[in-house]
N, C-alpha and C positions, 0 to 999 in steps of 0.2 A: 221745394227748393231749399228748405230751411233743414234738412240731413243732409249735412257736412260731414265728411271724415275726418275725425283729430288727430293730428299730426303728433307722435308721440319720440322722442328721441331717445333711444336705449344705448347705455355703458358701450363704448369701444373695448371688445374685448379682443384687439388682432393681437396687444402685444403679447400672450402666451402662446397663438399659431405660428409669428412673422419673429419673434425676439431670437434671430439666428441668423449670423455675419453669411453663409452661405446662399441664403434667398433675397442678399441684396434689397430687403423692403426695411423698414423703419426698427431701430433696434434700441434701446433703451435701458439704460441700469436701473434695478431698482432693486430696494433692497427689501422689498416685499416679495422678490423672486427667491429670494437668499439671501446671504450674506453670510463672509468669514469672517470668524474671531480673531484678529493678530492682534500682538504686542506692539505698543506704540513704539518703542524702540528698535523693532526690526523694522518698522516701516520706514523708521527715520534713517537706518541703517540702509538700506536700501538704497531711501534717495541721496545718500551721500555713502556710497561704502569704502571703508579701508582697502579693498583691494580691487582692483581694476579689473569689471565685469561683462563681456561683451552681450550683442542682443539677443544670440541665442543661450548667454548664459542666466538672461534675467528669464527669457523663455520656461525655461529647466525649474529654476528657483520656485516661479508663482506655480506649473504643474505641477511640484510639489508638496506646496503650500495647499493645493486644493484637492491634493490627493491625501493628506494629511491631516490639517485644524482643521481644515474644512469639516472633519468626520469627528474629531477631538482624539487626533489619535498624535501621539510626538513624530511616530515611523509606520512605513507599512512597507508590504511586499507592490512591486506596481513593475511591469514589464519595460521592454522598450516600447513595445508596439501602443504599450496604450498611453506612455507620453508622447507616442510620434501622433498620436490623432489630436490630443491636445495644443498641441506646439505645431502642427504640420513641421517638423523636423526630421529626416528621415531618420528613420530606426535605427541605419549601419551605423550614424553620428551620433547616435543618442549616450551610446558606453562611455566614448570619449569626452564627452564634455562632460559628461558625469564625475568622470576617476579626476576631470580637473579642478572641477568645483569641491570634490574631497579634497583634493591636495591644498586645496586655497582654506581648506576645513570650513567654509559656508554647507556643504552639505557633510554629513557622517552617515557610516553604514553601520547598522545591528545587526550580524549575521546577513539576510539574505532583503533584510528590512532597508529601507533611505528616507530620510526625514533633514531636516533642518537644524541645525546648529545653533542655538538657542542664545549660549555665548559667543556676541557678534563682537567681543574682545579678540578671542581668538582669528580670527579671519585675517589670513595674511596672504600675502602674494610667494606663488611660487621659485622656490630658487632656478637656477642654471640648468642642472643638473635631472630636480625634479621634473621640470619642463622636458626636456628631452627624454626621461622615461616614460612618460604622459602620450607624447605623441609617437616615440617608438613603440608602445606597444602593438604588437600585429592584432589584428582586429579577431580571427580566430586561431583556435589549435591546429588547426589543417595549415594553415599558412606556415606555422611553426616547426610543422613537420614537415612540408614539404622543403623548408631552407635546413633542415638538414641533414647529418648526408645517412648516405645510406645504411652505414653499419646502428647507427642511432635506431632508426626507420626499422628496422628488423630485430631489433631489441626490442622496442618497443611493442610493435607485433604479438614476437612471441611472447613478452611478458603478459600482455591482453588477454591472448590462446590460453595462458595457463592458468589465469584467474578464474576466466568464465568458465573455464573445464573444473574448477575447482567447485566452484560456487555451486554449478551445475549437480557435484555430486554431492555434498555437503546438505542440497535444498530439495533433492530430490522425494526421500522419506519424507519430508514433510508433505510436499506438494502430493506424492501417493494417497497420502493419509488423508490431509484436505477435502480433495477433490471426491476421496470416498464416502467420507462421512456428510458431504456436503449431495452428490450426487445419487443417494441409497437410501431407500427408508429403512429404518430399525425400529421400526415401531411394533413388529411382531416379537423383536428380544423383550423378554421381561425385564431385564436391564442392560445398559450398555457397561460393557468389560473396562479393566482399572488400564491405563497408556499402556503399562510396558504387555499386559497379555494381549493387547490388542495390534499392540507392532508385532510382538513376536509369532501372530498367531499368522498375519498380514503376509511375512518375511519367510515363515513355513511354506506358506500355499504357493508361495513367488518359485521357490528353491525346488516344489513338485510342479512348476511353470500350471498351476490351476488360478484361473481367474476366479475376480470374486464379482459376481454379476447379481442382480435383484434375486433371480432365482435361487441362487447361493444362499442369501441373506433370509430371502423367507422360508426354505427347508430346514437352516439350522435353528430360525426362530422357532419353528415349533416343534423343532424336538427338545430347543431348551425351555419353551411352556412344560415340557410333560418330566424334565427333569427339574425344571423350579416346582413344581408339584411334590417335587417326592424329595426334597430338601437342599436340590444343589445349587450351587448358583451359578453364574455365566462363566466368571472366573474359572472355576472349577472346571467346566465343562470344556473351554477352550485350554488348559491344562493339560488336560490329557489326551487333548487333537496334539499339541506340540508334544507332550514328553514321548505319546505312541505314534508322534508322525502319522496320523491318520487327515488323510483328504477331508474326508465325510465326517458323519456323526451321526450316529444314533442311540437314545438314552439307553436302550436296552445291553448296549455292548459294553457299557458300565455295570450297569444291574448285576449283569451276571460275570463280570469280573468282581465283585464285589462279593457275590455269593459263593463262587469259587473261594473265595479267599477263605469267609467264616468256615468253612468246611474242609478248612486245608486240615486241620489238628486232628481231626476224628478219623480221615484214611491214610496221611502219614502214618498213622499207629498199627497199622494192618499191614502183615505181611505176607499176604494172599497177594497171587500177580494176576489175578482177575480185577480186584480192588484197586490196584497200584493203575494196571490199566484205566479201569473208569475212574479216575483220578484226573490221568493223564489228558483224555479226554474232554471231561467238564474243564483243565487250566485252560482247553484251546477253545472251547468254545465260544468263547466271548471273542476272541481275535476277527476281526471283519478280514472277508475274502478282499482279495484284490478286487475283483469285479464291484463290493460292493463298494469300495474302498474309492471307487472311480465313479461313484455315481455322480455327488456333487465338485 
């Protein structure tokens, strides 16, 4: 009878499960949860402010507060939607009490940033005027457009139509280009070609409406392995697809345009028309037939 079980009493640890106003259980500050850095003069500023601050506007103030020093940051980027979960203020009211908290200059914008106005000198009440710009603003551009009339409405429009037609063709070459070099291996080229022979070569095959597909890409790589062999480079090789409008490519219809060439001087001199002939002959030979000229 003398093994008793000792009664041992362990740490409450609810307040990190239950420390949240929506589960209605026991809720607690402590500054061992956190805790923000403020200026004792904002806070003093606060509870006595120059300009007359309503409850959703002190709401606004401390979500910004905590979306800001909270992180040690002066301003940041922060949506509506994520001070309406903070504040439960809905979203559609969140701009407007904002543009007026700017105007009272408690809050200031940096670009696309909002933070808090540090010089609580400044902080004044809104005029007459400002006021009524404040709340007339229409809450979107659609509302904007719909009040007014219709000749505006179809300016508008078309001015749209003719931007994104614009942009469209302006972005298009790129996006081609992109999407190739991002979608294709080139890893059979021995090297890849300098922008502009690689647009123009791109812009070639487009105008002979021939696509460039993997297959495309790995045929031309190995015939330009067998002419980077024999001294040329990509550049070079994609050169003479544009200058001779050739589809395809293969190193040997170089070679022997090249050979033709060295032996242009020794049958010009010859004025035999058998000669002149097999001349004429070897210029054409290097020329690729149509058919082959359609292979790639």
């Amino acid at each position: 009878m003398n093994n008793l079980a000792e009664v041992y009493k362990f740490p409450d640890k609810r307040g990190n499960e239950i420390n949240q106003h929506d589960t209605g259980g026991y809720v607690k500050a402590d500054i061992e949860q956190g805790y923000d850095r403020l200026a004792q003069k904002l806070t003093d500023t606060l509870a006595n402010p120059p300009v007359k601050l309503s409850a959703r506007e002190y709401q606004i103030v401390f979500a910004v507060i905590s979306k800001t020093y909270r992180w040690q940051k002066k301003n940041d980027w922060m949506t509506n939607t994520q001070i309406s979960s903070l504040t439960g203020i809905d979203s559609t009211n969140i701009g407007k009490i904002i543009k007026g908290l700017i105007a009272k200059k408690v809050l200031f914008r940096d670009g696309k940033n909002t933070g808090i106005n540090p010089v609580v000198s400044d902080w004044q009440e809104i005029n007459t005027s400002q006021k009524q710009l404040v709340e007339s603003t229409p809450k979107t551009s659609q509302k904007r457009l719909a009040n007014s009339s219709k000749t505006t409405k179809k300016l508008v429009e078309n001015d749209c139509h003719i931007r994104k037609e614009t942009n469209t063709k302006d972005n298009i070459k790129k996006i081609n280009k992109k999407s190739l070099l991002e979608s294709l291996d080139f890893s059979t080229w021995p090297a890849m070609p300098s922008n502009q022979i690689f647009d123009d070569w791109i812009a070639m095959r487009k105008s002979k409406k021939a696509s460039v597909s993997q297959t495309v890409i790995n045929n031309f790589g190995a015939q330009f392995q067998i002419a980077f062999q024999n001294g040329l480079s990509v550049d070079e090789c994609l050169s003479e697809c544009i200058t001779r409008n050739w589809q395809g490519f293969k190193y040997s219809w170089i070679a022997n345009a090249n050979q033709t060439q060295y032996s242009n001087t020794g049958q010009r001199q010859s004025n035999n028309i058998g000669d002149q002939l097999a001349y004429l002959q070897d210029s054409l030979s290097h020329i690729p037939s149509p058919h082959d000229d359609e292979v790639l």
